[in-house]
Backbone as XML, in Angstrom:
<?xml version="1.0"?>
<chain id="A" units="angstrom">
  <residue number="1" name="UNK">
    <atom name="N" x="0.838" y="-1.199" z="0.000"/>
    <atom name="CA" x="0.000" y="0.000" z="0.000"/>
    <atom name="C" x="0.871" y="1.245" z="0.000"/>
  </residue>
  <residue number="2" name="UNK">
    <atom name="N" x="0.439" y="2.325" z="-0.805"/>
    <atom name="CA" x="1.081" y="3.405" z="-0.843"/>
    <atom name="C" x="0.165" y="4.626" z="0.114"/>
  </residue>
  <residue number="3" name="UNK">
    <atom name="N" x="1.124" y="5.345" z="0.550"/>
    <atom name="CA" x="0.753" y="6.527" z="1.605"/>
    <atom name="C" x="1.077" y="7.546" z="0.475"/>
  </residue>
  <residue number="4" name="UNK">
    <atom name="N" x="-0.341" y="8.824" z="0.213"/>
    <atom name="CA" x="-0.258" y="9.935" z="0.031"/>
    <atom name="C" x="-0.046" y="10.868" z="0.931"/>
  </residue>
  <residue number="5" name="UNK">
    <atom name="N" x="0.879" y="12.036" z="0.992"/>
    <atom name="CA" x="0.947" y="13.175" z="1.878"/>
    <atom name="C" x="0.688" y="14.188" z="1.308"/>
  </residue>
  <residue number="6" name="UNK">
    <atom name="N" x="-0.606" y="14.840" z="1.401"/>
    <atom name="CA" x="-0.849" y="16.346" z="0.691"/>
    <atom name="C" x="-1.171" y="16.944" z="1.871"/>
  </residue>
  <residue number="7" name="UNK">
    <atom name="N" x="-1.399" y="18.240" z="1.031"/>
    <atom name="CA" x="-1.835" y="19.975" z="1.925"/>
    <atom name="C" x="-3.515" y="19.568" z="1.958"/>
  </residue>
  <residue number="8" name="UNK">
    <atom name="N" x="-3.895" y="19.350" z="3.304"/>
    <atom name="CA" x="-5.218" y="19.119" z="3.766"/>
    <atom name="C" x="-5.975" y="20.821" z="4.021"/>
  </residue>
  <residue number="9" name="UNK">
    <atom name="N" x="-4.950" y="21.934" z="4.046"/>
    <atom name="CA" x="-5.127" y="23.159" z="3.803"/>
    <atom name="C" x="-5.584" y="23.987" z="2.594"/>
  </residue>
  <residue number="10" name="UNK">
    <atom name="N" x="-5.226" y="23.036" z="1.711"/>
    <atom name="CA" x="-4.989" y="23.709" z="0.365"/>
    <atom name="C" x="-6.358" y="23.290" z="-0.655"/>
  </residue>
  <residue number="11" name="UNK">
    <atom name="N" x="-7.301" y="24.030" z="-0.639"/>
    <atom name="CA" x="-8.672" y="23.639" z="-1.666"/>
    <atom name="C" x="-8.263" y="22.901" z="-2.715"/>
  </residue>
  <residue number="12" name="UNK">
    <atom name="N" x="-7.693" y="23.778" z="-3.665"/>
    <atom name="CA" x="-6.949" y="22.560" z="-5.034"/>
    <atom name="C" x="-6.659" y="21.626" z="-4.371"/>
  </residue>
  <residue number="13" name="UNK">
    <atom name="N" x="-5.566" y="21.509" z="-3.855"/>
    <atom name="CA" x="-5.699" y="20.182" z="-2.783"/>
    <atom name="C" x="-6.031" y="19.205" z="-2.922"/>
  </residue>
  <residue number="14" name="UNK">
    <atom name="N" x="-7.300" y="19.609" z="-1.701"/>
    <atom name="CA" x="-8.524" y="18.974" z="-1.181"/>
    <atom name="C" x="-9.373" y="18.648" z="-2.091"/>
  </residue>
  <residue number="15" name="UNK">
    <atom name="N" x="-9.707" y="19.485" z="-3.406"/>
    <atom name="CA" x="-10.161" y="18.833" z="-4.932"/>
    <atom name="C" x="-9.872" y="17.671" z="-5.227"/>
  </residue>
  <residue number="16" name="UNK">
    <atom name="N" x="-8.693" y="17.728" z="-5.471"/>
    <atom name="CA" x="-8.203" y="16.528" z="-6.117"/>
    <atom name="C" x="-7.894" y="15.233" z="-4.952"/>
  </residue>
  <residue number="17" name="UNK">
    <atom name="N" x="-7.764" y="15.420" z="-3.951"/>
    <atom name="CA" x="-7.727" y="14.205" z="-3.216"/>
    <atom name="C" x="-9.119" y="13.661" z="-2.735"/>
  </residue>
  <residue number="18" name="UNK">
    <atom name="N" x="-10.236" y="14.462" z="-3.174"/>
    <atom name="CA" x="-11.587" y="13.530" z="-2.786"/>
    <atom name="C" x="-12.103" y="13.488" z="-4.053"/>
  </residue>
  <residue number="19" name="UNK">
    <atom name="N" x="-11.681" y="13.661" z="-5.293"/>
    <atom name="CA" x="-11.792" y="12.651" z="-6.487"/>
    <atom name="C" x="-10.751" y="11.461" z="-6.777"/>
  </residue>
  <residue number="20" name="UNK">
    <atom name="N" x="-9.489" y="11.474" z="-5.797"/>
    <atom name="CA" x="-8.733" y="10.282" z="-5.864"/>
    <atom name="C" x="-9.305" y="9.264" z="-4.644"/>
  </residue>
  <residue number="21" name="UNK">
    <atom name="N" x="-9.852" y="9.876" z="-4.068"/>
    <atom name="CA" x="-10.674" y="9.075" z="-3.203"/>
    <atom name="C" x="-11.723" y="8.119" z="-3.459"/>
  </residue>
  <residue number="22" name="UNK">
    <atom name="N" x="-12.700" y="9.151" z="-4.288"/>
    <atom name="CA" x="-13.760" y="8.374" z="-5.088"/>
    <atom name="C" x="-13.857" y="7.219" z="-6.059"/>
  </residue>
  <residue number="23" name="UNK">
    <atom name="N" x="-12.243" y="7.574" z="-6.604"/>
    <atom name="CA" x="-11.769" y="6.486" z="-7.672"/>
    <atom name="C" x="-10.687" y="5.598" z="-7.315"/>
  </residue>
  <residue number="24" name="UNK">
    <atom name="N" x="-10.270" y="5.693" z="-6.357"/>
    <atom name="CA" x="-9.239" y="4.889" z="-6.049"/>
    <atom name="C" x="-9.010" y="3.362" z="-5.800"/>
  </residue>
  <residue number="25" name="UNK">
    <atom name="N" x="-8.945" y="2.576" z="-5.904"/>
    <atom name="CA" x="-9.022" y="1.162" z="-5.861"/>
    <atom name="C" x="-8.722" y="0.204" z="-4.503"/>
  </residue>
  <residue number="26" name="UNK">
    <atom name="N" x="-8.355" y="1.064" z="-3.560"/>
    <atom name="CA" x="-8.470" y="0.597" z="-1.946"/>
    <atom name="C" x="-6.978" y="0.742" z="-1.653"/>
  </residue>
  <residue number="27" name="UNK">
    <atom name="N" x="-5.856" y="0.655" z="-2.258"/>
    <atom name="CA" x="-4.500" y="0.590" z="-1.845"/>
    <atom name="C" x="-4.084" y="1.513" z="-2.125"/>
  </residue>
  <residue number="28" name="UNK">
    <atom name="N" x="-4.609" y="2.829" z="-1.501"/>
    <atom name="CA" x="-4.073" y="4.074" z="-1.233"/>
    <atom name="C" x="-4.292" y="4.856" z="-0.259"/>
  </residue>
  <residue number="29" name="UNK">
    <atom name="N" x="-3.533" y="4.871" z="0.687"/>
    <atom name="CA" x="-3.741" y="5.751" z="2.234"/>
    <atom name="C" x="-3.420" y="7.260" z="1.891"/>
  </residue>
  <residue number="30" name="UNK">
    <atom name="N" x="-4.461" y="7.819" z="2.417"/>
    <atom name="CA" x="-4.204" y="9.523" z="2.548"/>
    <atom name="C" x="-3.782" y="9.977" z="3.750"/>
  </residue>
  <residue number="31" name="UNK">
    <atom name="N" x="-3.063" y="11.131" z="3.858"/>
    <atom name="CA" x="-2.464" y="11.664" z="5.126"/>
    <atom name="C" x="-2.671" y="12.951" z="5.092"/>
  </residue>
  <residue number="32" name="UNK">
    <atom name="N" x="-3.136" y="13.443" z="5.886"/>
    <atom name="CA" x="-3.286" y="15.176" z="5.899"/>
    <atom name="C" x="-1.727" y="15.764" z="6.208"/>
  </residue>
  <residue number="33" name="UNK">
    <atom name="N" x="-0.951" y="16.580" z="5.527"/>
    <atom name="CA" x="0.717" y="16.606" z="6.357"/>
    <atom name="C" x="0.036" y="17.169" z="7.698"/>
  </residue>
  <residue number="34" name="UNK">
    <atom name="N" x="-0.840" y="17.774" z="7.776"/>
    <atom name="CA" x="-1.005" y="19.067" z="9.245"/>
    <atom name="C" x="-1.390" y="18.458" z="9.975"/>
  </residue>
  <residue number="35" name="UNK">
    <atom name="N" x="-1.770" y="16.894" z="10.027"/>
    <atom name="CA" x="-2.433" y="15.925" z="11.117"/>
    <atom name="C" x="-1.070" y="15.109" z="11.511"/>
  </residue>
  <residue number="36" name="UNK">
    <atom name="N" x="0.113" y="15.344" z="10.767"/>
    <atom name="CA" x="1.078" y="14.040" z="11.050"/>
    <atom name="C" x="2.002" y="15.138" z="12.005"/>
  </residue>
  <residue number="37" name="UNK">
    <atom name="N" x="2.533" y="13.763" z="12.817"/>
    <atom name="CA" x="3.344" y="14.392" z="13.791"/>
    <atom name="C" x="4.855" y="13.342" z="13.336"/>
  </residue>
  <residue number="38" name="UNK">
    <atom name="N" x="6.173" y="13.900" z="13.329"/>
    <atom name="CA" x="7.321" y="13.305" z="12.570"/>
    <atom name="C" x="7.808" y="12.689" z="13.729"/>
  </residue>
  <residue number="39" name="UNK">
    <atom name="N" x="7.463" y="11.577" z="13.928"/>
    <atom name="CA" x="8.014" y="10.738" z="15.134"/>
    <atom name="C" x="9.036" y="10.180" z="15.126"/>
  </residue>
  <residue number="40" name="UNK">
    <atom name="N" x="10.401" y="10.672" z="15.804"/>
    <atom name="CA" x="11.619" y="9.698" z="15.308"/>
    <atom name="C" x="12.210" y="10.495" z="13.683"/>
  </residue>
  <residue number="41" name="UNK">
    <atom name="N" x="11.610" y="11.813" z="13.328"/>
    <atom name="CA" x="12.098" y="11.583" z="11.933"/>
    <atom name="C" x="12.102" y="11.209" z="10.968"/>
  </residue>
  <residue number="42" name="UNK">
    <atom name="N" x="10.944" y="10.179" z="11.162"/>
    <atom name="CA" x="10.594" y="9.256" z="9.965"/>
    <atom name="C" x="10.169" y="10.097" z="8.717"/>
  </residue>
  <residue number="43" name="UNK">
    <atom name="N" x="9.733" y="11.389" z="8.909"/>
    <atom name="CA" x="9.138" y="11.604" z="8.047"/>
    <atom name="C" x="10.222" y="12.753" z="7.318"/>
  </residue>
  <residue number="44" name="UNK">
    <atom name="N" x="9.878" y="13.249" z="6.002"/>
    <atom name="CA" x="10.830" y="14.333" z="5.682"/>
    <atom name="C" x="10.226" y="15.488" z="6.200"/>
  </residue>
  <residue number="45" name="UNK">
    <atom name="N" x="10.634" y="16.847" z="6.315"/>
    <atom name="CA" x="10.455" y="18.227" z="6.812"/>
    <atom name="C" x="8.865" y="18.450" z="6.649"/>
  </residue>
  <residue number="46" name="UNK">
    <atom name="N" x="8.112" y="19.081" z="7.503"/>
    <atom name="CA" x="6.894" y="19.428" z="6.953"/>
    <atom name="C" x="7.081" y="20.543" z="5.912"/>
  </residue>
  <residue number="47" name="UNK">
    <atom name="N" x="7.758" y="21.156" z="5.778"/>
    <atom name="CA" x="8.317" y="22.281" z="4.526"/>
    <atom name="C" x="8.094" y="21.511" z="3.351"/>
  </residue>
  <residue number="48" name="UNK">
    <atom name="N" x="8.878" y="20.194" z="3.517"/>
    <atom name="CA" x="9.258" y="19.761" z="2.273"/>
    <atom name="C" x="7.685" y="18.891" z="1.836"/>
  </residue>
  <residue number="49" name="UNK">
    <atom name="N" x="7.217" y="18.171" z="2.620"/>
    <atom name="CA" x="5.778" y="17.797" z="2.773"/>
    <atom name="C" x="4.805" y="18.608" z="1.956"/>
  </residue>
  <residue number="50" name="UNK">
    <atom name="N" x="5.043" y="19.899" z="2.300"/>
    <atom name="CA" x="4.025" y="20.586" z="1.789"/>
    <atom name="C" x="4.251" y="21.563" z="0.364"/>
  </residue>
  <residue number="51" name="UNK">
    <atom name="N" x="6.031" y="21.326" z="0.230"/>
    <atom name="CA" x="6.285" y="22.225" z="-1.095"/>
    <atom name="C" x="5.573" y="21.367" z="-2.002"/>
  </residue>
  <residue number="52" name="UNK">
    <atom name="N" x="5.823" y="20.047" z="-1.906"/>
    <atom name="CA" x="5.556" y="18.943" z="-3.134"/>
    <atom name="C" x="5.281" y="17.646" z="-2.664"/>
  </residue>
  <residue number="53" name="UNK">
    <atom name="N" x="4.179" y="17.411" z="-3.617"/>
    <atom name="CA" x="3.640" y="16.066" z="-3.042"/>
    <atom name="C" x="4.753" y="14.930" z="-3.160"/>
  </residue>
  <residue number="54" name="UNK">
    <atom name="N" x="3.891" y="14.304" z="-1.591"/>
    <atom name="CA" x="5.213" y="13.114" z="-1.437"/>
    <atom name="C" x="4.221" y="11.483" z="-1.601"/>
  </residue>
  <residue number="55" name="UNK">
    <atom name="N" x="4.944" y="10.839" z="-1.578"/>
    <atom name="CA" x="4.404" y="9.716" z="-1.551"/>
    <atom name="C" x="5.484" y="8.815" z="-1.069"/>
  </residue>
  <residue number="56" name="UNK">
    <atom name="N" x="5.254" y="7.646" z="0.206"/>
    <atom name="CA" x="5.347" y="6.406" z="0.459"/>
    <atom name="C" x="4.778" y="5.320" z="0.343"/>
  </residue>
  <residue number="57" name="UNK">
    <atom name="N" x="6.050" y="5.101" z="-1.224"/>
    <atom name="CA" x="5.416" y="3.346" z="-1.253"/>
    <atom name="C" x="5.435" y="2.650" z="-0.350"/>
  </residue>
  <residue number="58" name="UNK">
    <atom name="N" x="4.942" y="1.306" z="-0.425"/>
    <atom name="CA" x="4.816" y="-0.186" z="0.418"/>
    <atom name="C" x="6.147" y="-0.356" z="0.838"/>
  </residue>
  <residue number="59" name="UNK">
    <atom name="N" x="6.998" y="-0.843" z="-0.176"/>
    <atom name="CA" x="8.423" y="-1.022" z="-0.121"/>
    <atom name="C" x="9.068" y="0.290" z="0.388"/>
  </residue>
  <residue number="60" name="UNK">
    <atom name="N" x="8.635" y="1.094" z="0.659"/>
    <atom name="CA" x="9.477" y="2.336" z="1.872"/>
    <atom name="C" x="10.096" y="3.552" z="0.782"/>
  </residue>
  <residue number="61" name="UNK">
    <atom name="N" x="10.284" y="3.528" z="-0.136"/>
    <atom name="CA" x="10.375" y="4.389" z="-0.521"/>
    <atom name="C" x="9.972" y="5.795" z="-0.843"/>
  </residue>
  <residue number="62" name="UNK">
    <atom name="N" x="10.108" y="7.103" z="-1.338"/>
    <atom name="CA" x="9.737" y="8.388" z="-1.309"/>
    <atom name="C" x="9.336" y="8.546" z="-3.113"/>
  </residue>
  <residue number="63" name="UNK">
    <atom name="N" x="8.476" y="9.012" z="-3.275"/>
    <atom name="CA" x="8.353" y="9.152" z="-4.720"/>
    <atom name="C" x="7.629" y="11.031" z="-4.687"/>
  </residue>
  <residue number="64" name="UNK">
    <atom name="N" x="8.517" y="11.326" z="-5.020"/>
    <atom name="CA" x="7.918" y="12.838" z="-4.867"/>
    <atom name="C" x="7.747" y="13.616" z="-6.635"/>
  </residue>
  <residue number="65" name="UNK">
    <atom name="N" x="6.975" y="14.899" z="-6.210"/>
    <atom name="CA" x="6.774" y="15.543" z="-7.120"/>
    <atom name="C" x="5.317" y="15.490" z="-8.250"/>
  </residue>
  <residue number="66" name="UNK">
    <atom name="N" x="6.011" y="15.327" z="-9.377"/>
    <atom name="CA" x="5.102" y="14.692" z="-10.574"/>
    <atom name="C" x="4.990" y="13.483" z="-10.253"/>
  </residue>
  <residue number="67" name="UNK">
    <atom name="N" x="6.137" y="12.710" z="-9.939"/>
    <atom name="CA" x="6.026" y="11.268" z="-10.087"/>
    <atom name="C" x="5.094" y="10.512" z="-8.851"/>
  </residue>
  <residue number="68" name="UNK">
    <atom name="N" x="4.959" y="11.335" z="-7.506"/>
    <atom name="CA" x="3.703" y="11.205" z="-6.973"/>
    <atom name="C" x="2.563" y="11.373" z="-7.318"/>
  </residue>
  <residue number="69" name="UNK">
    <atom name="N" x="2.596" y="12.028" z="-7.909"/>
    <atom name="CA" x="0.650" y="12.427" z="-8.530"/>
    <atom name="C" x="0.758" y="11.399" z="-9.852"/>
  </residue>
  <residue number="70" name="UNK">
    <atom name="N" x="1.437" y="11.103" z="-10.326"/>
    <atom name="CA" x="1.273" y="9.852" z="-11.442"/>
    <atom name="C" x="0.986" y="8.641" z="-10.923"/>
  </residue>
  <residue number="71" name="UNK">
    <atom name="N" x="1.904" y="8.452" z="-10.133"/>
    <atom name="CA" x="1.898" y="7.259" z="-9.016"/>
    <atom name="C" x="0.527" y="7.083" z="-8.061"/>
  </residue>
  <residue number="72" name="UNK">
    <atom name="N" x="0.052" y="7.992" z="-7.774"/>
    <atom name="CA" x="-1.635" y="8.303" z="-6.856"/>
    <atom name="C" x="-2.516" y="8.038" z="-7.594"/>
  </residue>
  <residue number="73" name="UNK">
    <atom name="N" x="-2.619" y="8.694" z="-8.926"/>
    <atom name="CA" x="-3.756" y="8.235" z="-9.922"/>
    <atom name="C" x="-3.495" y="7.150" z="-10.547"/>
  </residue>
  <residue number="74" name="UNK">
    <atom name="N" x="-2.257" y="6.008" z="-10.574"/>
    <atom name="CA" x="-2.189" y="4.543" z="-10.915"/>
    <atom name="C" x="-2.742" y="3.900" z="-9.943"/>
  </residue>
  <residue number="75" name="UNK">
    <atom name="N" x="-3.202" y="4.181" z="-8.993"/>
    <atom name="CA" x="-4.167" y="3.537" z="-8.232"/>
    <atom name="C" x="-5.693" y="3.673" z="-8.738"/>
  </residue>
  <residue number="76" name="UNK">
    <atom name="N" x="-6.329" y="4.276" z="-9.581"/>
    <atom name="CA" x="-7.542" y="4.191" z="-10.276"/>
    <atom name="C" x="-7.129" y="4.114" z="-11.743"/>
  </residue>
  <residue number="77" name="UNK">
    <atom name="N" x="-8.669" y="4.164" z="-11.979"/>
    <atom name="CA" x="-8.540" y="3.310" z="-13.164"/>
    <atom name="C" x="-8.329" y="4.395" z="-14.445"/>
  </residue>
  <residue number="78" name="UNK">
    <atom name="N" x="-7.900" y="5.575" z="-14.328"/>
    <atom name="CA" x="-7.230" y="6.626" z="-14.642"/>
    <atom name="C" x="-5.878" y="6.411" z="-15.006"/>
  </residue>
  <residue number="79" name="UNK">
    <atom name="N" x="-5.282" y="5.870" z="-14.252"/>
    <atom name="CA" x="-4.265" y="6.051" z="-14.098"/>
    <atom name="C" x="-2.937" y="6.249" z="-15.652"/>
  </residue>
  <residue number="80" name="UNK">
    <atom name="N" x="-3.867" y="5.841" z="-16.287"/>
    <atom name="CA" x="-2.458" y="5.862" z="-18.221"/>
    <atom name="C" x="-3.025" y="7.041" z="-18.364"/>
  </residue>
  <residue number="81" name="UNK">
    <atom name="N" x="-3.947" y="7.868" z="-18.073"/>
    <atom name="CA" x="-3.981" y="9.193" z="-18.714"/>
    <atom name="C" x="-3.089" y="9.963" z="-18.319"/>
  </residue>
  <residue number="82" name="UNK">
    <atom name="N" x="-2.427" y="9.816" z="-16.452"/>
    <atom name="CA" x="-1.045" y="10.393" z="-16.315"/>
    <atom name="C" x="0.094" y="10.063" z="-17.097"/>
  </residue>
  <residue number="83" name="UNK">
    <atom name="N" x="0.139" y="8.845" z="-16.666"/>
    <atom name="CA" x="1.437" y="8.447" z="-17.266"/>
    <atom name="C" x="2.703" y="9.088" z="-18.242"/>
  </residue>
  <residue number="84" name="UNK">
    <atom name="N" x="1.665" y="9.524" z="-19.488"/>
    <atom name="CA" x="2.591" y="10.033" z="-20.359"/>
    <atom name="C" x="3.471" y="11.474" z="-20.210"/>
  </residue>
  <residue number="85" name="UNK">
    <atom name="N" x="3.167" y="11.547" z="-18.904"/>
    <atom name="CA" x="3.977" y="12.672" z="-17.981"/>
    <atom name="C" x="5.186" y="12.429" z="-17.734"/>
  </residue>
  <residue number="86" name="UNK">
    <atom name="N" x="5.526" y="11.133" z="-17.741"/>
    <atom name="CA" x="7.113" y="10.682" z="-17.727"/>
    <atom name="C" x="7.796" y="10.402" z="-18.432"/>
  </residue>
  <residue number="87" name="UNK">
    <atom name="N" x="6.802" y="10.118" z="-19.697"/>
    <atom name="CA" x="7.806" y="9.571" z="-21.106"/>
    <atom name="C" x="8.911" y="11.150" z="-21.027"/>
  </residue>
  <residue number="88" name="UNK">
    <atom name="N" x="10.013" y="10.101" z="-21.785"/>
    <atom name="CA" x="11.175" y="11.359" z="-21.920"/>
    <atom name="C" x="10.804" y="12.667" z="-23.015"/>
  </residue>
  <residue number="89" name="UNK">
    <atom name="N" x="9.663" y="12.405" z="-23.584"/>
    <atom name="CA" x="10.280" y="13.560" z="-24.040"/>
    <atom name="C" x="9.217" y="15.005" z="-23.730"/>
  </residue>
  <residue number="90" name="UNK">
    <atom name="N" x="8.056" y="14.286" z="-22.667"/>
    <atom name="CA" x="7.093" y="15.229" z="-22.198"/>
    <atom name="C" x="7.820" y="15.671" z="-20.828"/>
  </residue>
  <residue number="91" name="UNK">
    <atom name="N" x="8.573" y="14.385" z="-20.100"/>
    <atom name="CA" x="8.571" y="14.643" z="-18.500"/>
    <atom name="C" x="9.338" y="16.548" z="-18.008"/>
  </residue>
  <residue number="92" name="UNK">
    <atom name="N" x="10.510" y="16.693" z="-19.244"/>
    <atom name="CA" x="11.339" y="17.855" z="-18.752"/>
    <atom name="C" x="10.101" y="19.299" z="-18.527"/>
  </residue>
  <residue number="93" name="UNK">
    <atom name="N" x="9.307" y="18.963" z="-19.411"/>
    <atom name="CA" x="8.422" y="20.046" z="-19.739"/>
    <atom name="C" x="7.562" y="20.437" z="-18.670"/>
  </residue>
  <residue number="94" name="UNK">
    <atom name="N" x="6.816" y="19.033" z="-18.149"/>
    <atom name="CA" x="5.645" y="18.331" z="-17.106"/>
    <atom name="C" x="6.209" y="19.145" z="-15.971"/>
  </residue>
  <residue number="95" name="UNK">
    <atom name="N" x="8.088" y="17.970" z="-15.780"/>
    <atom name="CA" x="8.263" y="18.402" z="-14.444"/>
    <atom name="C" x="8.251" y="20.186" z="-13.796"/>
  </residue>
  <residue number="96" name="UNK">
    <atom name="N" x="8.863" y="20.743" z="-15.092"/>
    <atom name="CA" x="8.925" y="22.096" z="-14.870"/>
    <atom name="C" x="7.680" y="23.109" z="-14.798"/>
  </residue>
  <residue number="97" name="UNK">
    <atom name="N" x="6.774" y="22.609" z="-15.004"/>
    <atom name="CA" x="5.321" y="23.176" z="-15.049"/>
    <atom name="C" x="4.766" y="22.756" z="-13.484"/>
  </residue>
  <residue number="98" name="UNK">
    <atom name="N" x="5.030" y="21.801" z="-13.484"/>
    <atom name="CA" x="4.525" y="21.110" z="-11.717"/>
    <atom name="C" x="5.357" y="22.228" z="-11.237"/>
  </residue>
  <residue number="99" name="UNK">
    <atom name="N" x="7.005" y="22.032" z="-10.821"/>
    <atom name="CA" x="7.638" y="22.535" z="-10.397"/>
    <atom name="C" x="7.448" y="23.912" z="-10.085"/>
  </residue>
  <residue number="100" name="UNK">
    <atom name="N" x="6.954" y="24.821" z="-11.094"/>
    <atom name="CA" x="6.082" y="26.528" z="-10.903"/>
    <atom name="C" x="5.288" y="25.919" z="-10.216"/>
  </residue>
  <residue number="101" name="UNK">
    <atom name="N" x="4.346" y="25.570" z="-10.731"/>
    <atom name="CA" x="3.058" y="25.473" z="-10.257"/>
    <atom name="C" x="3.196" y="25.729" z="-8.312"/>
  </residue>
  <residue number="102" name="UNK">
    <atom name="N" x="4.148" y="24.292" z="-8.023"/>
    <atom name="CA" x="4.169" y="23.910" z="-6.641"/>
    <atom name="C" x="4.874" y="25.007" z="-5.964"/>
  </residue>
  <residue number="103" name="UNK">
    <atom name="N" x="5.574" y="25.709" z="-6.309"/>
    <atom name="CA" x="6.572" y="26.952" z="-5.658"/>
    <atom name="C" x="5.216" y="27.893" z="-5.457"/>
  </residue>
  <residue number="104" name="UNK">
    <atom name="N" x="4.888" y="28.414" z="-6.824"/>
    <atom name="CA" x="3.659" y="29.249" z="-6.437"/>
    <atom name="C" x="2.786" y="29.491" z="-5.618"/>
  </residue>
  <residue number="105" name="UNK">
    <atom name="N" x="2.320" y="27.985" z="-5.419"/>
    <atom name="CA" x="0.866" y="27.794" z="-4.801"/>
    <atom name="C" x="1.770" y="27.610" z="-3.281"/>
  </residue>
  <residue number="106" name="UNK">
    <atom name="N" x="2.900" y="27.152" z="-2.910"/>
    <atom name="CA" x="3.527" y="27.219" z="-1.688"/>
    <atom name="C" x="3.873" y="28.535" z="-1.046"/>
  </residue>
  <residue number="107" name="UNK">
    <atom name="N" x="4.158" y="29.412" z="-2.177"/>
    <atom name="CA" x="4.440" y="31.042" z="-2.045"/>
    <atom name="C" x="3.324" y="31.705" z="-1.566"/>
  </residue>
  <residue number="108" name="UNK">
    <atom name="N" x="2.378" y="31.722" z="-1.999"/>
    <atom name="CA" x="1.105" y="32.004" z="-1.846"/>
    <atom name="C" x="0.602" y="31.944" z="-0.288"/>
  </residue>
  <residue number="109" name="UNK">
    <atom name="N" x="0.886" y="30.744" z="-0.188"/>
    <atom name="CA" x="-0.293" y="30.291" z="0.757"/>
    <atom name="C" x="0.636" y="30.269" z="2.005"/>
  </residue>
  <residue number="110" name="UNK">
    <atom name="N" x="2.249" y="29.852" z="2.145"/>
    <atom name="CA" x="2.815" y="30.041" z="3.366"/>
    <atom name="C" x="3.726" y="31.544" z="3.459"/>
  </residue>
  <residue number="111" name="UNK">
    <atom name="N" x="4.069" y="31.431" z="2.204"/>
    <atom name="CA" x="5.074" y="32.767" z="2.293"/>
    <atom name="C" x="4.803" y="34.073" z="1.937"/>
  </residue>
  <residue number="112" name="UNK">
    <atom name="N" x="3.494" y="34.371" z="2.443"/>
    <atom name="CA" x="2.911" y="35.497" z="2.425"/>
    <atom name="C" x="2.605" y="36.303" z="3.131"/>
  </residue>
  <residue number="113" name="UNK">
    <atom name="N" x="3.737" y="37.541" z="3.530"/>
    <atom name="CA" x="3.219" y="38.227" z="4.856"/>
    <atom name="C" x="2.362" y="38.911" z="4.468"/>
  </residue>
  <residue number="114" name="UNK">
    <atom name="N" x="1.342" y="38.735" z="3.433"/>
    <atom name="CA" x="-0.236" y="39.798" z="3.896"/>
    <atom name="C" x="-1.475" y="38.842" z="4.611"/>
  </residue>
  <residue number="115" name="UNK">
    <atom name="N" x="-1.047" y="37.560" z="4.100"/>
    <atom name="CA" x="-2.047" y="36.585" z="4.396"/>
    <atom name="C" x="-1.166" y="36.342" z="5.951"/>
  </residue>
  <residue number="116" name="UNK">
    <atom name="N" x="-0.560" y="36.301" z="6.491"/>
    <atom name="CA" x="-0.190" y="35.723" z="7.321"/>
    <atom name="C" x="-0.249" y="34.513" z="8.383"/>
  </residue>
  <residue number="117" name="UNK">
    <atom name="N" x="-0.252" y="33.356" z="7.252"/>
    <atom name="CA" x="-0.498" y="32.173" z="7.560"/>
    <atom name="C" x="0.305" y="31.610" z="7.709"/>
  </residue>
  <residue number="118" name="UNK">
    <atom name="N" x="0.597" y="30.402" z="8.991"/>
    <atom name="CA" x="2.094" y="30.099" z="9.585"/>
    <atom name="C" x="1.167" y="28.409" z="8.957"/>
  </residue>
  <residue number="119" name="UNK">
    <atom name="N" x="2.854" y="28.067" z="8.537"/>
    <atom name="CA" x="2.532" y="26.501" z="8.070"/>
    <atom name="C" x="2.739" y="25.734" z="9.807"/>
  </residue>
</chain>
């Protein structure tokens, strides 16, 4: 079973993780980051948690970024419509579009002294 870690703060978000919910095929755990407490370290930074989606596979590993949200929706029956996010010659493009995207929406929402919202 794979563990999702998203922004339980974040509406887009929260969009998209209760339509991966709806479709998901049972072997996918969700985690709110703002409900987890890093016990021992186990976990990476809540910073880093929340710049970009993370994911823990079964086998223990970290799959972050794009390749988490590809990896989340291969759990429904969706899942090849991501995919072609990694072929080589879309992924440089993909990753760098996520990559804005995720700075932005992290800029926004934590690093904003008008909003002044503490992660």
């Amino acid at each position: 079973m794979d563990t999702l870690f998203y922004d339980g703060q974040c509406p887009l978000c929260a969009r998209e993780i209760a339509t991966l919910k709806k479709l998901e095929t049972g072997n996918l755990i969700f985690a709110d980051v703002h409900a987890q407490q890093n016990r021992k370290g186990l976990l990476p930074e809540r910073e880093a948690l929340l710049r970009r989606l993370h994911l823990l596979t079964g086998e223990g590993d970290w799959v972050i970024g794009l390749h988490a949200t590809v990896r989340a929706w291969s759990h429904t029956r969706f899942g090849f419509i991501f995919k072609p996010l990694l072929w080589p010659m879309v992924y440089p493009l993909a990753s760098r579009v996520y990559a804005r995207w995720a700075d932005r929406r992290y800029q926004r929402k934590y690093e904003c002294g008008v909003c002044g919202v503490e992660s």
